[in-house]
DOBATOR-906888 format. One record per residue (C-alpha): x, y, z; residue number from 1. Coordinates in pm, 1 decimal, always signed. Each point is the difference from the previous one (the first is absolute). Example, Ala and Ser with C-alpha at 12.3 -4.5 7.8 and 13.67 -1.06 7.14 Angstrom:
<sites>
- +1230.0	-450.0	+780.0	1
- +137.0	+344.0	-66.0	2
</sites>
This chain:
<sites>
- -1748.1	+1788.5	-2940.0	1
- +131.5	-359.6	-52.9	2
- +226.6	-136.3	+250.9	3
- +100.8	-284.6	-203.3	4
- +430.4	-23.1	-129.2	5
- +93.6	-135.4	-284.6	6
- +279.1	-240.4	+38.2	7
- +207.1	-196.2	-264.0	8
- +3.2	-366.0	+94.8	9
- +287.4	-87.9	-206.5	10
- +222.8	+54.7	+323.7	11
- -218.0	-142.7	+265.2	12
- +7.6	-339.8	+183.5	13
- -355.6	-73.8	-109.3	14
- +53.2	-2.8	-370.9	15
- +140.2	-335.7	+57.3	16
- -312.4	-106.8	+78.3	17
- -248.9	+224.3	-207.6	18
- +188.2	+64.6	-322.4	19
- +21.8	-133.1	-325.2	20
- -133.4	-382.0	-178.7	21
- +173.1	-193.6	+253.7	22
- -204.5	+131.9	+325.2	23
- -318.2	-134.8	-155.6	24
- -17.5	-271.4	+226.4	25
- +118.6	+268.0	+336.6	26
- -285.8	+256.1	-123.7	27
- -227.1	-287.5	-31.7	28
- -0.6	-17.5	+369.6	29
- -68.3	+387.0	+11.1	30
- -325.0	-56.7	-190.0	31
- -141.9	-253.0	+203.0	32
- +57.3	+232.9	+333.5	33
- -246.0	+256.2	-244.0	34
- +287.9	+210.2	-79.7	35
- +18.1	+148.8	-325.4	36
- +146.0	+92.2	-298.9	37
- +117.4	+335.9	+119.4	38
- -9.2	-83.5	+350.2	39
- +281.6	-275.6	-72.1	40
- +226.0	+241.5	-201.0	41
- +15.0	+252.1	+298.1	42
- +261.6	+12.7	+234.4	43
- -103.1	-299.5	+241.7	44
- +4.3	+123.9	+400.2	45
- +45.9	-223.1	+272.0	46
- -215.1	+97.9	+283.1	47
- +145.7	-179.8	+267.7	48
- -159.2	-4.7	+368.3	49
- +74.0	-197.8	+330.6	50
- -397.8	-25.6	+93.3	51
- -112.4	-266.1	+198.8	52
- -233.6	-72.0	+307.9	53
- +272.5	-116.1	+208.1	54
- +7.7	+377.4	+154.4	55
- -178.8	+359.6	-9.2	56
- +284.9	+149.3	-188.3	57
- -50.7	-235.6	-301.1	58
- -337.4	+29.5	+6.9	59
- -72.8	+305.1	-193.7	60
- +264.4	-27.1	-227.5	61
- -216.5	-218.0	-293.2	62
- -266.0	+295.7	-28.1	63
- +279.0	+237.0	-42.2	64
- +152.8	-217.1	-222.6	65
- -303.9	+68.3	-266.5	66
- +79.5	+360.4	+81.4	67
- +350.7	-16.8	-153.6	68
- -126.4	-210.5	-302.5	69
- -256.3	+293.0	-79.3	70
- +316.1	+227.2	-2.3	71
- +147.6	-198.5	-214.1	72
- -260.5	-62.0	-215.8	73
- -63.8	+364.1	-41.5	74
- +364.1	+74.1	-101.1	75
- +2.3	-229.6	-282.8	76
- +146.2	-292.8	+174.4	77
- -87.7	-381.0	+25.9	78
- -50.8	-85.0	+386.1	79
- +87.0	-347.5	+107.7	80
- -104.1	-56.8	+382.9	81
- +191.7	-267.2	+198.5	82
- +90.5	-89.0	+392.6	83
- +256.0	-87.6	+165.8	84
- +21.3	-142.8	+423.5	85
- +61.4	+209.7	+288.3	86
- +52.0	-136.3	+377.2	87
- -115.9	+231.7	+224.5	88
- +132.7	+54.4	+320.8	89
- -256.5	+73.8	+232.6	90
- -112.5	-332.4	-47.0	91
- +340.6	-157.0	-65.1	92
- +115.6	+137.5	+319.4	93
- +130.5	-197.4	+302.9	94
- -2.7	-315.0	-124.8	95
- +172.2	-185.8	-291.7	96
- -183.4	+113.5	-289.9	97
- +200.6	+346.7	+51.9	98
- +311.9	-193.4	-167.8	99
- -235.1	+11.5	-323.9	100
- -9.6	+351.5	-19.7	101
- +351.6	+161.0	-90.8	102
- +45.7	-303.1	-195.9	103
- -367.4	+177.5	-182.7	104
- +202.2	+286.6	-111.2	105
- +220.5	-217.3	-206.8	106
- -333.4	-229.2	-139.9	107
- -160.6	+349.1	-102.4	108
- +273.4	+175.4	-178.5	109
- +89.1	-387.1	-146.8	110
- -369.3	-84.7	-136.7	111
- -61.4	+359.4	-119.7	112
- +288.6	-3.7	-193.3	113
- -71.1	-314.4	-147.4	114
- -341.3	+35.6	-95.7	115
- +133.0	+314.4	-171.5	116
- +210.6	-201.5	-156.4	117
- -125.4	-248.1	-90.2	118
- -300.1	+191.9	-188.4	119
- +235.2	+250.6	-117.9	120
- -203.4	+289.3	+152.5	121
- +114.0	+390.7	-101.3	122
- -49.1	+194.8	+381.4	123
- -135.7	-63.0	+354.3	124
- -204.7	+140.2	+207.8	125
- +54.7	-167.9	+337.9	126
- -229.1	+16.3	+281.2	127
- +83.7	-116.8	+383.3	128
- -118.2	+34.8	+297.8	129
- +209.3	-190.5	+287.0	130
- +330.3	+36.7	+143.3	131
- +184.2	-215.9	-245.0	132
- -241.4	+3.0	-336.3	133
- +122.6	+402.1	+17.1	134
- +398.1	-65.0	-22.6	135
- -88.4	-362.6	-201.6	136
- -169.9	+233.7	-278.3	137
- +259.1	+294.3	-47.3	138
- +260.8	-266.6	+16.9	139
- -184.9	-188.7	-337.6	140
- -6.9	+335.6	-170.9	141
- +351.1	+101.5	+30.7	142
- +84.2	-328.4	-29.4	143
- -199.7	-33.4	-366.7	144
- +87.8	+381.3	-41.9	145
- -324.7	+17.4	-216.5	146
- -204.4	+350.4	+26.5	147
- -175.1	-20.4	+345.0	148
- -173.0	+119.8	+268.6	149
- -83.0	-83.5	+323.0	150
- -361.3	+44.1	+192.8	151
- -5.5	-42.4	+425.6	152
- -348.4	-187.7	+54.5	153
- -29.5	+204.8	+258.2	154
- +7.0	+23.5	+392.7	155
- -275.3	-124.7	+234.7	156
- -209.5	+226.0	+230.5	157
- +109.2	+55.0	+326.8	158
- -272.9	-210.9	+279.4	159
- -239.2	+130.1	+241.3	160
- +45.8	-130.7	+314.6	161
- -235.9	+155.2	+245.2	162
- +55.1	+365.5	-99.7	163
- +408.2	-49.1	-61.4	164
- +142.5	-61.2	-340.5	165
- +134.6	-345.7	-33.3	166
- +262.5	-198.3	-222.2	167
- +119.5	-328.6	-31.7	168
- +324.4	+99.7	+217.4	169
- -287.0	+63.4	+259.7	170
- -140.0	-372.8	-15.4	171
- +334.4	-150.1	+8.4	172
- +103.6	+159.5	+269.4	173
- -417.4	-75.5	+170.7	174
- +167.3	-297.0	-2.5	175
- +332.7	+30.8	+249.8	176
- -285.2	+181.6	+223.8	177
- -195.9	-340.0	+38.9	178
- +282.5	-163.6	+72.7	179
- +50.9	+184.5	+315.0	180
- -354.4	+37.0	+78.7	181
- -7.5	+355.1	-99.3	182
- -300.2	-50.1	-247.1	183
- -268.1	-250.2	+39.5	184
- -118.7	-210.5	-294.7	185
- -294.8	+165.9	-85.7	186
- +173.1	+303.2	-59.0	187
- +272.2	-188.7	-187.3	188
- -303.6	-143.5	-231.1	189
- -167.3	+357.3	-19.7	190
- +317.4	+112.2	-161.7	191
- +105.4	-233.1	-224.6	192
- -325.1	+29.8	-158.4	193
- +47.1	+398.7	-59.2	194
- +364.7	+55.5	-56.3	195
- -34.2	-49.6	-377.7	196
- -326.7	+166.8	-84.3	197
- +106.0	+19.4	-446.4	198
- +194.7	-135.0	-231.3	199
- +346.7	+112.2	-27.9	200
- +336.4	-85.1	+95.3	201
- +72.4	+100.1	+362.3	202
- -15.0	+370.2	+104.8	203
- +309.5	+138.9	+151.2	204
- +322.9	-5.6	-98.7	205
- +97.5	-362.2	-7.1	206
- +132.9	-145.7	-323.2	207
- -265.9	+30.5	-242.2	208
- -19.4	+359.1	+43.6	209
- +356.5	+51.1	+30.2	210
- +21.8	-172.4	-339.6	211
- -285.1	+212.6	-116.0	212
- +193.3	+307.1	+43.7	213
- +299.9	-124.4	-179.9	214
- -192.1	-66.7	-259.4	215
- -63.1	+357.4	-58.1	216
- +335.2	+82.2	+121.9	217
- +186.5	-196.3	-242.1	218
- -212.0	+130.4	-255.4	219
- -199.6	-335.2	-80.4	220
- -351.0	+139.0	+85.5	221
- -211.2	+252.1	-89.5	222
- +13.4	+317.0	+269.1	223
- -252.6	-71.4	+287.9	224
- -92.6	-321.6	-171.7	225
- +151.0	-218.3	+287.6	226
- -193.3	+218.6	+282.4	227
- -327.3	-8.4	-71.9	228
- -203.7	-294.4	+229.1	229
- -114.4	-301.6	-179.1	230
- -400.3	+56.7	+24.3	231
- +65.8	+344.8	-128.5	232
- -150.2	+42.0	-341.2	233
- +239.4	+227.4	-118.1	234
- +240.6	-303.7	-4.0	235
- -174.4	-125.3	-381.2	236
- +111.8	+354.8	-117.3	237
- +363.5	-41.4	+102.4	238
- -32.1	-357.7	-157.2	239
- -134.8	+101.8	-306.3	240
- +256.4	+270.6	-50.0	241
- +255.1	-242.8	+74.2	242
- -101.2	-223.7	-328.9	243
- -46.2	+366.8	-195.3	244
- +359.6	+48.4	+152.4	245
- +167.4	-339.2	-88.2	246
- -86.1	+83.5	-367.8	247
- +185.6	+355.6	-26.1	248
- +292.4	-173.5	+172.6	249
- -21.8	-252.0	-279.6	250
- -18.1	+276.2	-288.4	251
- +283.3	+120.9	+200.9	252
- +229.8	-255.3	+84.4	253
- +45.7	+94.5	+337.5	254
- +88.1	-294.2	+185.3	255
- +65.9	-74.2	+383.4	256
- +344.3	-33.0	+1.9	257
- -10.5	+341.2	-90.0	258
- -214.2	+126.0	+277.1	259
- +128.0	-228.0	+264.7	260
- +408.7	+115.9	+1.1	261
- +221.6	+49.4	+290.4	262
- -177.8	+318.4	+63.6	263
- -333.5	-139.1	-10.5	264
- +78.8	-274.6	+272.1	265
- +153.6	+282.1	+223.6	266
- -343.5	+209.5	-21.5	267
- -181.6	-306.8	+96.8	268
- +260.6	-76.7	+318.2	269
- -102.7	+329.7	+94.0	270
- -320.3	-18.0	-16.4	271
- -4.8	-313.9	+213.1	272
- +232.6	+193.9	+276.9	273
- -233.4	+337.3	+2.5	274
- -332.8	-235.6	+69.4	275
- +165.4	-215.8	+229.5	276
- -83.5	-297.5	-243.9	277
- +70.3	-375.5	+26.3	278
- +340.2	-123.9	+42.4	279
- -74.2	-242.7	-275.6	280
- +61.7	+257.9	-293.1	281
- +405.7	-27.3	+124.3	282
- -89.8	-344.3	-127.4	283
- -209.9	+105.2	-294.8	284
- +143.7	+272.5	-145.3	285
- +365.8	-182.0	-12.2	286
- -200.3	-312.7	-217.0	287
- -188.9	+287.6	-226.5	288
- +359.8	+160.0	-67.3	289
- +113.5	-370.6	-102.5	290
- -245.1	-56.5	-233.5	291
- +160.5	+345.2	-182.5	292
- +338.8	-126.0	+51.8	293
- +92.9	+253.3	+239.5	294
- +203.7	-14.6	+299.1	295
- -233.2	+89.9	+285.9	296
- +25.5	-165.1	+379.3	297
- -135.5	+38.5	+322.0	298
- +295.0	+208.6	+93.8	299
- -112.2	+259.8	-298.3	300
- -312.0	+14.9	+118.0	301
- +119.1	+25.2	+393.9	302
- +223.1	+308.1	-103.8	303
- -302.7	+133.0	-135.3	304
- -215.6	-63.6	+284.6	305
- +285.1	+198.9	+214.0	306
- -28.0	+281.6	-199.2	307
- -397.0	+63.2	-53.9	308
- -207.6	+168.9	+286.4	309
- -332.8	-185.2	+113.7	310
- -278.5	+182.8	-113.0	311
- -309.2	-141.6	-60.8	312
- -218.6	-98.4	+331.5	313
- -131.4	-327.8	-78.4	314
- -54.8	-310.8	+123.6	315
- +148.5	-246.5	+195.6	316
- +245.6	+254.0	+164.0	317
- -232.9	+312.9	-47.0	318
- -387.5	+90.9	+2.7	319
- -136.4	-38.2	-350.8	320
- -33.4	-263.2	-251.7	321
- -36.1	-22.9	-400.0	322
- -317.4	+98.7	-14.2	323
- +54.3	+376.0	+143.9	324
- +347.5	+105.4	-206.1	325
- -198.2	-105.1	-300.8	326
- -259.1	+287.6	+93.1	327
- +201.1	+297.7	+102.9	328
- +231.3	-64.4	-329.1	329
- +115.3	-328.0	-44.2	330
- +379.1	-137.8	-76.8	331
- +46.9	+333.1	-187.3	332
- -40.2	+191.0	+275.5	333
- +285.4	-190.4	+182.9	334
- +189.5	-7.3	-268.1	335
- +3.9	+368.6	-49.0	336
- +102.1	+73.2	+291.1	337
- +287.8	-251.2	-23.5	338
- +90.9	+164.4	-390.3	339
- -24.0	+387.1	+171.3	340
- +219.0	-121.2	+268.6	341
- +247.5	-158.0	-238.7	342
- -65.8	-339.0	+134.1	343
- -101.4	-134.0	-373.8	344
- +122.0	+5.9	-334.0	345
- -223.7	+168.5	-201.1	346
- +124.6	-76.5	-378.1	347
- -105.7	-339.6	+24.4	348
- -271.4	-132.7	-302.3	349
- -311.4	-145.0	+174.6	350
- -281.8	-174.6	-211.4	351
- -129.3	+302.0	-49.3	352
- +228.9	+76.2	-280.3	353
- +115.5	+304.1	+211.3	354
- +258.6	-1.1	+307.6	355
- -61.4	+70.4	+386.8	356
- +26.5	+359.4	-7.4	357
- -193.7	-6.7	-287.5	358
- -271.3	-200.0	+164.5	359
- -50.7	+192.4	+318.8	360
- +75.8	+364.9	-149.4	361
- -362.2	+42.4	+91.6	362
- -50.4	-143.6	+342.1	363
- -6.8	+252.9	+259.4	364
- +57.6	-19.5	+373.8	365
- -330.8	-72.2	+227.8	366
- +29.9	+173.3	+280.6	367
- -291.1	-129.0	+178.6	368
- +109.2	-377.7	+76.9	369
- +294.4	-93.0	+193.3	370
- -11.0	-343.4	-134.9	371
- +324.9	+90.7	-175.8	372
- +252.3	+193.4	+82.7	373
- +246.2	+334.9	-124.6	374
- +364.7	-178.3	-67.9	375
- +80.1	+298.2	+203.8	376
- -171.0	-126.9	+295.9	377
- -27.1	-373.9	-4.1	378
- -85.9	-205.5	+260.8	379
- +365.1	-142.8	+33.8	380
- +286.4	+112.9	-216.7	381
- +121.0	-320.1	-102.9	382
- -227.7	-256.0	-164.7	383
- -283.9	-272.0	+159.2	384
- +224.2	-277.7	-116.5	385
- +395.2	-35.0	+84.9	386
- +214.3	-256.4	-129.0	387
- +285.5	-154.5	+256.7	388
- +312.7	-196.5	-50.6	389
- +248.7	-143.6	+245.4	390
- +185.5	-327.8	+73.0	391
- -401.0	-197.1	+62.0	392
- -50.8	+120.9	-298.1	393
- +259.2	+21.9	-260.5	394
- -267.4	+45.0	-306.6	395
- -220.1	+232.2	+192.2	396
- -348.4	-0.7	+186.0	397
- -271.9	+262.4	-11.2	398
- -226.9	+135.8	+292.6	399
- -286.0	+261.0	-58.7	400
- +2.6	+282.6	+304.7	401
- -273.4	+233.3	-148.3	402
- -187.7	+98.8	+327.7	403
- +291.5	-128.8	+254.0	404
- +144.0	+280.6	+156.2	405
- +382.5	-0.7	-10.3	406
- +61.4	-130.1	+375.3	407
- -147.2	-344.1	-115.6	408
- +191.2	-49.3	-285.3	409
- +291.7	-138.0	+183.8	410
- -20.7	-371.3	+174.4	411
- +203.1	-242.4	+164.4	412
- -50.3	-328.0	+169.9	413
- +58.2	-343.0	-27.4	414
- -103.7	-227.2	-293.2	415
- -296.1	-262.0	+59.4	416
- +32.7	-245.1	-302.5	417
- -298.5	-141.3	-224.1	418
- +70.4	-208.5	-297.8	419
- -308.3	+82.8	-146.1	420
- -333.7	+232.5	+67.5	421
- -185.7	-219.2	+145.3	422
- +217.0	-60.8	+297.1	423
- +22.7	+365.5	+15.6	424
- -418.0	+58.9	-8.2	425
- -31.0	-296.8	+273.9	426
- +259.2	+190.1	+250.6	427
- -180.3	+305.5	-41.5	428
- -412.0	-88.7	+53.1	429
- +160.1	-229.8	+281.8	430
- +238.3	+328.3	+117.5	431
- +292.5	-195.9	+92.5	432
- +206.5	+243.7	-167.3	433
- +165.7	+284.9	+235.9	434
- -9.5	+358.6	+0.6	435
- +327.1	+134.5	-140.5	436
- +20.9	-288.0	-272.6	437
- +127.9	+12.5	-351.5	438
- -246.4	-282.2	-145.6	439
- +220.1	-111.0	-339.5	440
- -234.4	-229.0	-229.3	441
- +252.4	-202.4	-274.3	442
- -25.3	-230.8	-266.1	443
- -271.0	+148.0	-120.4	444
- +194.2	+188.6	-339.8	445
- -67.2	-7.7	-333.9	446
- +196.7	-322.9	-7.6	447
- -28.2	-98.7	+351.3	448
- -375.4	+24.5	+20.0	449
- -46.0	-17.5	-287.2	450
- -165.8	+310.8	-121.0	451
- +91.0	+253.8	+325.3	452
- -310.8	-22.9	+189.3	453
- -148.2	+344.1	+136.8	454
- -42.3	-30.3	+350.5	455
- -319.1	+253.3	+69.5	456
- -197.4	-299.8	+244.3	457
- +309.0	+58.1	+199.2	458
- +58.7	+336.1	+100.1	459
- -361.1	+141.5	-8.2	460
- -14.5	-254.2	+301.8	461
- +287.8	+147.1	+151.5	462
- -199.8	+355.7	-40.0	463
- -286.0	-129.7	+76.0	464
- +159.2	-134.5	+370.9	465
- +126.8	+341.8	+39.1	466
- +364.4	-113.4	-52.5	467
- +64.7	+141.7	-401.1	468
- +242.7	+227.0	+151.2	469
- +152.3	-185.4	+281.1	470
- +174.0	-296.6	-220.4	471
- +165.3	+10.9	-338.4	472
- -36.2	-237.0	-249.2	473
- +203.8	-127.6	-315.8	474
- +15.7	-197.2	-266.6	475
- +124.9	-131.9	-325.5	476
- -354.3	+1.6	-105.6	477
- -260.3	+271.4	-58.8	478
- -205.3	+250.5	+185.8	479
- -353.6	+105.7	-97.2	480
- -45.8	+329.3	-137.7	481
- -262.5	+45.1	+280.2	482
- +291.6	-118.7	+304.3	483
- +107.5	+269.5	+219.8	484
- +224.1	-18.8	+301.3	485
- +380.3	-71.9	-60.8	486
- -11.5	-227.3	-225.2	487
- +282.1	-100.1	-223.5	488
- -8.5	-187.8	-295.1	489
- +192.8	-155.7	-314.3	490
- +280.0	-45.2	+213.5	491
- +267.5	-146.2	-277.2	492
- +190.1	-239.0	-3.0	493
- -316.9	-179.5	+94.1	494
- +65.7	-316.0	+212.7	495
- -63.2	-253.6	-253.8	496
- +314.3	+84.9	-173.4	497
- +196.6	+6.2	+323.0	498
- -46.0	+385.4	+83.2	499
- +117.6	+141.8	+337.0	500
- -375.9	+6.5	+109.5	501
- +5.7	-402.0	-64.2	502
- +302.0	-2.7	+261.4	503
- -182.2	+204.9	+279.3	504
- -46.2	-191.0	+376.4	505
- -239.9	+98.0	+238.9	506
- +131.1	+254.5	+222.5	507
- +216.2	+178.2	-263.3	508
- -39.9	+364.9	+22.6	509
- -94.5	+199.8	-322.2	510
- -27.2	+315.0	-76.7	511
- -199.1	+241.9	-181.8	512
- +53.4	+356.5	-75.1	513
- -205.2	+127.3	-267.8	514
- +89.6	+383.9	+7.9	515
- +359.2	-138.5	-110.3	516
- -69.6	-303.7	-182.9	517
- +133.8	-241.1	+182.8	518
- -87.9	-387.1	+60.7	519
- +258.7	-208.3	+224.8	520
- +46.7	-296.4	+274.5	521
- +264.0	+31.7	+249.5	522
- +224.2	-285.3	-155.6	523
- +327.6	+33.6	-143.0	524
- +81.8	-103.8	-376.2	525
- +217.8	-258.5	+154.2	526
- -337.4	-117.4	+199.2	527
- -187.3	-21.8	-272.5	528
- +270.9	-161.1	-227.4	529
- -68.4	-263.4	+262.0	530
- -348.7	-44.7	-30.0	531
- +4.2	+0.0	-377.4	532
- +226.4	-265.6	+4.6	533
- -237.8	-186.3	+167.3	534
- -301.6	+82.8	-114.2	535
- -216.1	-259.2	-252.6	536
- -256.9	+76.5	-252.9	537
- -390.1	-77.7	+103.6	538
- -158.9	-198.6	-222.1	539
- -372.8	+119.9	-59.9	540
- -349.4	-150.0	-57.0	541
- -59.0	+177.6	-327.5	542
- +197.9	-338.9	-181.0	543
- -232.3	+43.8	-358.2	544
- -237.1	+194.4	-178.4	545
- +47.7	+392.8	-45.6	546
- +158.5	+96.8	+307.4	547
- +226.5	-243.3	-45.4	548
- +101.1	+139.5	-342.1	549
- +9.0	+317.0	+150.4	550
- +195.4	-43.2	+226.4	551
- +297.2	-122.5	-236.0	552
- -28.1	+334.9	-201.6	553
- -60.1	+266.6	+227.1	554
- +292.5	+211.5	+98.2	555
- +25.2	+233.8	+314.7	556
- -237.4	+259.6	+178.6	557
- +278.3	+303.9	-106.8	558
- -33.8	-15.7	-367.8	559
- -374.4	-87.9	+22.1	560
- -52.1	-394.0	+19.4	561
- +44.4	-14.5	-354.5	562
- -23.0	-302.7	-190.3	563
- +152.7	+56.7	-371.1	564
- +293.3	+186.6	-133.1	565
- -189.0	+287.8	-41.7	566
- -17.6	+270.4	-314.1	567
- +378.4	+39.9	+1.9	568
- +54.9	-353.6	-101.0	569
- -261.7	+46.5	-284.6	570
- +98.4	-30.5	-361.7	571
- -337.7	+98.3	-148.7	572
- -289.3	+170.8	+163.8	573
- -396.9	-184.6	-89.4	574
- -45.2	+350.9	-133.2	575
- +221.5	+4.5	-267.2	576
- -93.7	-364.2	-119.1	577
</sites>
């Protein structure tokens, strides 16, 4: 049977540069890349990917790049391969290349849409690998709103460290342990060089994989296409049947803004609460809904969070990672739980060209694993991730509690101050911080920063000393998808732009209460009135260049660090060109 769709051209954005006498010179260019005749009057696919060899989670994502492009091929498509950056941050981490990697998000979705653009290409197939290339890459295709779909690179395998499975989170935290003499450096060494063992984005459920399983959540991705392990070979079918995919969405002019809808972005908040996923998607998921032009904050996706039990068992709260959800039934099998409980909306399209219940109609419950969870009987009732609010913290904050039990979810103590992470690292590997201590990190916001540094380095020493549960932290920044303890971040106003956590003194007591929601410092309004009248902007070093440019677009952590009006200021979508 042939795969391949007819499609008329006379109504899509590459006929402006395929079609008629004057595109001689355009489809000149076509010929000398060995294209031909009939190859340039196909629909023309952009193949976009974020490989590099900065990290193992871009590594792979070339190779399955030529997967897509067979796909596409196949279906009677044009494939045009292309990449885009990504900052990863593993690598970016605890020093001052991690303000280069939110700002990433914005560079991905920015150059993908331009190259599309610019070259007038008909649908996308994305690939991405790393925390930011994931949200960066469904952002461009809602944004462009051109047939799409999105393929995970993949997560790494877990480590082998003499006879215990490893990850990352493990190494980072190796590290806290030297500090206080608790590991020596041979065993540090013997570690480091076994913690990452494939490519792959990292295992558990840190960002990357939280993103993954949005992407099938929101309907973006292929069913168990965002599980499955990079080396994996069954990755290159997934890819291919992505570009097959792409091509029927064309023929039917299914689109992503009309898969990802209110709905859609409510599955995929629910998905991040039942696998106790990254706090970052309350920052995602808000800047994916912005893109659409819909209304969508971190206090949306907090009420969600309240509402949706933690399920799945996975790492850095729970046992498991990636690698064994994908092998006792994937996403689906989490998300049919979630749809059987009436946690999800199942009438939603997906890229399938069939909804959620539609989709997972077929997937049946595994009794054998306990990797995930009955609804029924979840680990906790309420979600992994809880949103707060109080007078610290007028636009919200966001801890994750999957794994803490619900007697350490409450804190109080008295603020010690850091203007930046740095400070904050240095107090810690030289422990002159106290017991009892809310640690608050500042200036370090999307503006502040810029770019809202994650602050992993950090608080896997803390862990590492033994002290993760013993002193709070917060911060107008970020925390890693792979941080545990309590650990609160996004804390808006951030400080730069004279937020309450900008006016905090040592001493101060704050307090947290995440089983209400609650973030506050024992000041009056008339106390901090005072304060804010004398408070003074910080100047920072990032004076030229992009972060500087960032900075002066990027609005607040609540409605996702955006930096453009978004799809409710748009007049004309690229796909209607």
């Amino acid at each position: 049977m042939d795969a391949r769709h007819t499609t008329d051209k006379s109504k899509l954005p590459s006929r402006y540069v395929t079609e008629g006498p004057d595109r001689a010179p355009h489809r000149s260019y076509l010929y000398a890349m060995g294209l031909t005749r009939e190859q340039i009057h196909q629909p023309l696919i952009g193949v976009a990917s974020c490989w590099n060899e900065a990290a193992p989670c871009n590594i792979s994502l070339m190779r399955q790049a030529q997967a897509v492009k067979k796909g596409v091929a196949a279906a009677g498509g044009t494939p045009r391969e292309f990449c885009t950056i990504t900052v990863t941050d593993g690598i970016a981490m605890g020093h001052r290349g991690m303000r280069a990697s939110l700002p990433s998000r914005e560079v991905i979705a920015d150059s993908v849409e331009l190259t599309m653009r610019g070259h007038a290409y008909d649908a996308l197939v994305g690939l991405a690998g790393c925390d930011k290339s994931l949200p960066g890459m469904m952002m461009a295709m809602v944004r462009l709103n051109v047939p799409s779909v999105f393929i995970y690179g993949g997560s790494i395998l877990p480590g082998t460290f003499r006879g215990q499975p490893v990850t990352i989170q493990d190494l980072f935290e190796a590290v806290g342990k030297h500090s206080v003499g608790a590991m020596s450096d041979d065993d540090l060494e013997e570690l480091e060089q076994v913690a990452c063992p494939s490519a792959g984005a990292c295992g558990a459920q840190f960002t990357a994989n939280t993103m993954a399983t949005v992407s099938e959540a929101i309907g973006l991705a292929l069913p168990y296409s965002a599980g499955a392990p990079a080396p994996y070979e069954i990755r290159d079918r997934f890819c291919a049947t992505a570009g097959e995919m792409v091509m029927e969405l064309l023929a039917k002019n299914i689109r992503p803004r009309d898969i990802v809808t209110r709905k859609a972005l409510e599955n995929a908040a629910t998905v991040v609460a039942a696998s106790g996923g990254s706090t970052n998607a309350a920052l995602h998921l808000p800047a994916i809904a912005h893109e659409c032009g819909i209304e969508f904050d971190l206090f949306d996706v907090a009420e969600i969070f309240k509402r949706t039990p933690y399920i799945a068992d996975l790492k850095p709260g729970g046992r498991y990672v990636a690698k064994d959800l994908f092998e006792v039934g994937g996403i689906p099998l989490l998300m049919k739980t979630l749809l059987d409980g009436g946690f999800l909306h199942g009438d939603c399209m997906t890229v399938t060209g069939r909804t959620i219940a539609e989709n997972l109609a077929k997937v049946s419950w595994n009794a054998n694993q306990d990797v995930v969870r009955p609804s029924s009987q979840p680990i906790t009732a309420t979600g992994g991730v809880v949103g707060l609010k109080g007078n610290l913290a007028p636009e919200g904050a966001i801890v994750k509690v999957a794994g803490m039990p619900p007697e350490k979810q409450t804190f109080a103590g008295p603020a010690r101050v850091f203007d930046n992470e740095e400070a904050c690292f240095e107090a810690v590997k030289n422990r002159t911080y106290k017991e009892g201590e809310v640690l608050v990190i500042r200036y370090e916001g999307p503006r502040g920063g810029p770019g809202m540094r994650e602050m992993l380095a950090t608080t896997a020493a803390l862990y590492g000393q033994g002290m993760g549960d013993k002193v709070a932290l917060i911060t107008d920044g970020r925390f890693s998808g792979a941080t545990r303890g309590f650990c609160i971040g996004h804390v808006g106003p951030e400080a730069a732009v004279g937020g309450p956590i900008g006016l905090l003194k040592d001493g101060d007591i704050i307090r947290i209460d995440a089983i209400q929601g609650t973030l506050s410092v024992d000041l009056t309004d008339d106390e901090l009135a005072q304060r804010r009248a004398a408070w003074q902007p910080r100047a920072n070093d990032s004076t030229s260049g992009y972060l500087w440019k960032y900075a002066q677009t990027v609005g607040p952590a609540v409605t996702g660090a955006v930096t453009h009006p978004g799809g409710a200021q748009e007049t004309l979508s690229y796909a209607d060109i």
